[in-house]
N, C-alpha and C positions, 0 to 999 in steps of 0.2 A: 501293668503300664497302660496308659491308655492313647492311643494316636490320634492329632489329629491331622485331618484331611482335607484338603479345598477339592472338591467334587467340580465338573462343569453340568452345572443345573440347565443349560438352554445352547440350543446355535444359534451362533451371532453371525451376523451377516458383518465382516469389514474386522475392523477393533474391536476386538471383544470389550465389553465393562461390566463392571463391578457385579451386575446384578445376573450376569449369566452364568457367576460362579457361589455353590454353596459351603461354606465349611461344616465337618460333622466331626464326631468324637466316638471310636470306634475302641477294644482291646487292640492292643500291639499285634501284630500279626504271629503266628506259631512258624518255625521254621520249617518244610522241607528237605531233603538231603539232598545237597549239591549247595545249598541256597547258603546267603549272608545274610546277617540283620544288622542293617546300618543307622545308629542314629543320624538324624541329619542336623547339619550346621549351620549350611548356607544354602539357600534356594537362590535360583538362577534365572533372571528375568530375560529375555531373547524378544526381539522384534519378529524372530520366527516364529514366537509362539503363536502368533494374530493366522500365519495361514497350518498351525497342528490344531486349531480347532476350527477351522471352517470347513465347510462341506466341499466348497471346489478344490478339482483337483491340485495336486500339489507334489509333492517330493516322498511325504509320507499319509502313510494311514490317519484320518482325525482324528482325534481324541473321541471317543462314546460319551453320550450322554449318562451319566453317574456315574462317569469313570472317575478316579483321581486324576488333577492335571498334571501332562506329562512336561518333564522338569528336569535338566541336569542339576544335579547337589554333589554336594561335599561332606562327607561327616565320617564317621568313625564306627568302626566293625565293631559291637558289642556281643555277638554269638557266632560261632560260625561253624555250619554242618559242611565246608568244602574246604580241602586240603593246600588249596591255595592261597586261603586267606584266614587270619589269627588274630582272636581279641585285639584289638588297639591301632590295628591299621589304620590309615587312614586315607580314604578314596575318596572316587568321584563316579559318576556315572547317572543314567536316566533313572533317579528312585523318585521322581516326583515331588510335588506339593505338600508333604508331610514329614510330619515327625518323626515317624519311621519307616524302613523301608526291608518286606522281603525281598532280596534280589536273588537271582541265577548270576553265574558268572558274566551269562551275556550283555549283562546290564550295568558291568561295572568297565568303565573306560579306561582308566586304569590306578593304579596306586601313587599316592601323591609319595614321592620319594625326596620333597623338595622340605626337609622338616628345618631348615632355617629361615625359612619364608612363609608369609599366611600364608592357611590351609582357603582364603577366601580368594588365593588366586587363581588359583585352580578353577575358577570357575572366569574369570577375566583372563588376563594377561597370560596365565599358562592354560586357560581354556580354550574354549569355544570362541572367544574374541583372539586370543593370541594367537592362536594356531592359524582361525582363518585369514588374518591380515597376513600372518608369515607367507602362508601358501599362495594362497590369491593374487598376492603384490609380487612375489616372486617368480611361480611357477606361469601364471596367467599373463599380468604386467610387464612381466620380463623386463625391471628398468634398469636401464645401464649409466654409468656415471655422466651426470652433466642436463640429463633429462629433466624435463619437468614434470613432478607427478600433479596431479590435483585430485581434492579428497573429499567428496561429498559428506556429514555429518560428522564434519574432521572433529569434534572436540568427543564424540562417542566411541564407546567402551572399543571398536573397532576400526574407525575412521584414526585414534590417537594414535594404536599401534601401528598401523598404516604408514602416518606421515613418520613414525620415529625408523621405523626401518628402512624408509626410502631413504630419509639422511645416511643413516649407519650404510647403504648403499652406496652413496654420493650424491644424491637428485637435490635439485631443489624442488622446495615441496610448497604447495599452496593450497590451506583448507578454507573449505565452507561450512559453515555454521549459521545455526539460527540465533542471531540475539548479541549485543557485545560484550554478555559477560561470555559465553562459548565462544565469541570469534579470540576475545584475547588470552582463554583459556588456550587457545591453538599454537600462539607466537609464546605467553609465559611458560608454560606447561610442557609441552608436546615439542616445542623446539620449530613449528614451522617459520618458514623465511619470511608468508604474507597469510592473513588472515581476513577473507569476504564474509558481510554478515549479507547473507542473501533476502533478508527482509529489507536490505534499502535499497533504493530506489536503482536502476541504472546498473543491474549487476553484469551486463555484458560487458558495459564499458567498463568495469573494473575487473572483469576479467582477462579481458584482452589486454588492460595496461599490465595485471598481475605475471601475465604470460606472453610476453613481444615476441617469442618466437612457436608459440600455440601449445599445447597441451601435446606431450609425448605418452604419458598414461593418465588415464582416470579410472579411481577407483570409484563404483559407483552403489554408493547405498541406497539413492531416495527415488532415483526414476524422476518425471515429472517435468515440473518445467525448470530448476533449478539445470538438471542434465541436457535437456534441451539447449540451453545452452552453452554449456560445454562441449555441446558435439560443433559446435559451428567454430569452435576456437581449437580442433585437433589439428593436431603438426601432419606432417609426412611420416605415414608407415606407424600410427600410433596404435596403440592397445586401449581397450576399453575393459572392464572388471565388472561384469555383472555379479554386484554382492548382494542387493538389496533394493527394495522398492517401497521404501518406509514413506513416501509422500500419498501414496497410491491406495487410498480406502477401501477401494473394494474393485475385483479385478473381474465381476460379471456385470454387464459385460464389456471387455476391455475398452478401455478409455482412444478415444482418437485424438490424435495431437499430431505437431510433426514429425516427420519421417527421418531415420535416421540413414535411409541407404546411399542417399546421394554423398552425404559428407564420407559413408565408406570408402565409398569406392572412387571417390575423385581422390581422398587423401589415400588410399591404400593401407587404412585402417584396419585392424582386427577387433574384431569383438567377441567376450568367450563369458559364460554364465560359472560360476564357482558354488557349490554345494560342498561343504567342510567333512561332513559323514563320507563324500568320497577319498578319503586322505586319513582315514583311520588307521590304516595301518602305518602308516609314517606320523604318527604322532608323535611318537615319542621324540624323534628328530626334531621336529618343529620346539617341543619344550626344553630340549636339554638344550637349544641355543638361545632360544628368549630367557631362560632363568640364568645361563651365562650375562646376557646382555644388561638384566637387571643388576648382579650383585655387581656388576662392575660401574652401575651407574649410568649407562648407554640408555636405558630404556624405562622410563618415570610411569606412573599410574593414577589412577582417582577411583572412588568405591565411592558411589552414593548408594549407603547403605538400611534398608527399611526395619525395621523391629517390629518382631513376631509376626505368627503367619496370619494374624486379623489383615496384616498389608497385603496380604497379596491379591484376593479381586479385584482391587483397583490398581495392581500393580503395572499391567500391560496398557492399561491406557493410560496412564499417566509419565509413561513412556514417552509412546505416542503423543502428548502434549509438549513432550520437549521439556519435563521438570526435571529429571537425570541431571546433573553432574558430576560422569563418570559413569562406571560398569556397576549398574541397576542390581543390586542382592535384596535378599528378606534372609535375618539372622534370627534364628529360631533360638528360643530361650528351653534348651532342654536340658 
């Protein structure tokens, strides 16, 4: 068998693109003992993925240059030299940009046990997206019924679960989106009460009319100036979600804009950063109640889905342009 592999051929400074990643066509890899050999299914597009390959500091190690790029997927156990895991399973974990993947058990996040639902959710709504709007919005946000949430990049694989859970909470929810086919994706789709397209004109004033009594949590993906002004409309005692800084090109060296302290600490605000890898061990928790929420119909999705792995160097910046509708995959034809 033969794999292939999207390599990162260069560091990018910001977004990475198309041309700083190469694909190659290697044999399939030989197993080790402990290890699995997972075809994969679905490749996993992440707006984290812009700072696992840049050189500035970050949360993790970057990717090496001729490494494979590093990748949550979903696919299915075809060999397996560890006694945990048996032909046909079917996981998820960091196996990368390719067709296949040797793993150690460390690399597998866990078994998708959800076999009346895509195996493609596993990587959204019971992934990496699901999990973190679960925790983020809850453990961080802490909204309680009657609040306002509002949701930066509300019609995104993460901003959607966001607003759906704050309803299933009791909030009323108000997202931001770029563009009116995302802002109405927000109100048809996702269930929100108001939907701002942040490219017209005046987005203060329609924020403030959106929220007459100010923003009680913000979930916040993009940073920038869209946030910016959402801090000048927080309530008393509000919470802020740092999830995400998808407006923000490149973070050397940081950008100066305005200050967020003063709106803290007159409103007696909180504000707390959320990284998802810290919440691995409570995973499972977070899926067995979003995949309740699903088959019950509480909780809707969208897959904008790429075919085969030619898509993926241009996969993360085309992100980043805002062409997504919905939770970003590449389905590998294996």
């Amino acid at each position: 068998m033969q794999n292939r592999q999207v390599l990162l051929k260069s560091r990018p400074t910001g977004i990475p693109q198309a041309e700083h990643f190469e694909i190659t066509e290697r044999p399939a890899p030989e197993l080790r003992e402990g290890q699995i050999l997972v075809r994969n299914q679905f490749l996993s597009v992440e707006p984290a993925m812009r700072g696992w390959v840049n050189a500035a500091a970050n949360y993790s190690t970057p990717v090496g240059i001729g490494e494979v790029m590093r990748s949550i997927a979903a696919g299915t156990v075809i060999a397996s030299k560890n006694p945990k895991f048996a032909e046909g399973d079917r996981v998820m974990g960091m196996f990368g940009w390719q067709d296949f993947a040797a793993a150690d058990a460390s690399a597998v996040t866990r078994k998708v046990k959800e076999n009346d639902l895509p195996l493609s959710l596993s990587l959204g709504m019971l992934g990496l997206n699901g999990v973190t709007a679960y925790f983020a919005l809850l453990d961080v946000g802490r909204p309680r019924p009657g609040d306002t949430v509002a949701v930066s990049t509300a019609a995104g694989s993460v901003g959607s679960a966001v607003g759906q859970i704050a309803k299933i909470a009791g909030c009323r929810t108000v997202g931001i989106a770029g563009g009116p086919v995302k802002a109405k994706l927000c109100t048809a789709a996702f269930g929100y009460d108001v939907a701002i397209d942040y490219k017209e004109p005046r987005l203060a004033e329609a924020l403030a009319a959106a929220c007459p009594r100010g923003v009680n949590v913000y979930f916040d993906n993009t940073s920038g100036p869209i946030s910016d002004t959402v801090m000048t409309q927080l309530a008393l005692n509000a919470r802020v979600v740092i999830c995400g800084t998808a407006s923000i090109a490149n973070w050397d060296p940081p950008p100066m804009g305005p200050r967020v302290e003063r709106h803290l600490l007159v409103k007696r605000a909180q504000m707390g950063g959320f990284i998802v890898f810290d919440y691995q061990h409570r995973y499972e928790e977070a899926v067995t109640q979003l995949a309740a929420w699903i088959r019950e119909g509480r909780l809707s999705y969208r897959e904008d889905i790429l075919e085969g792995i030619d898509a993926c160097p241009d996969a993360i910046a085309s992100l980043y342009r805002g062409e997504n509708l919905g939770k970003r995959l590449v389905r590998l034809h294996t």
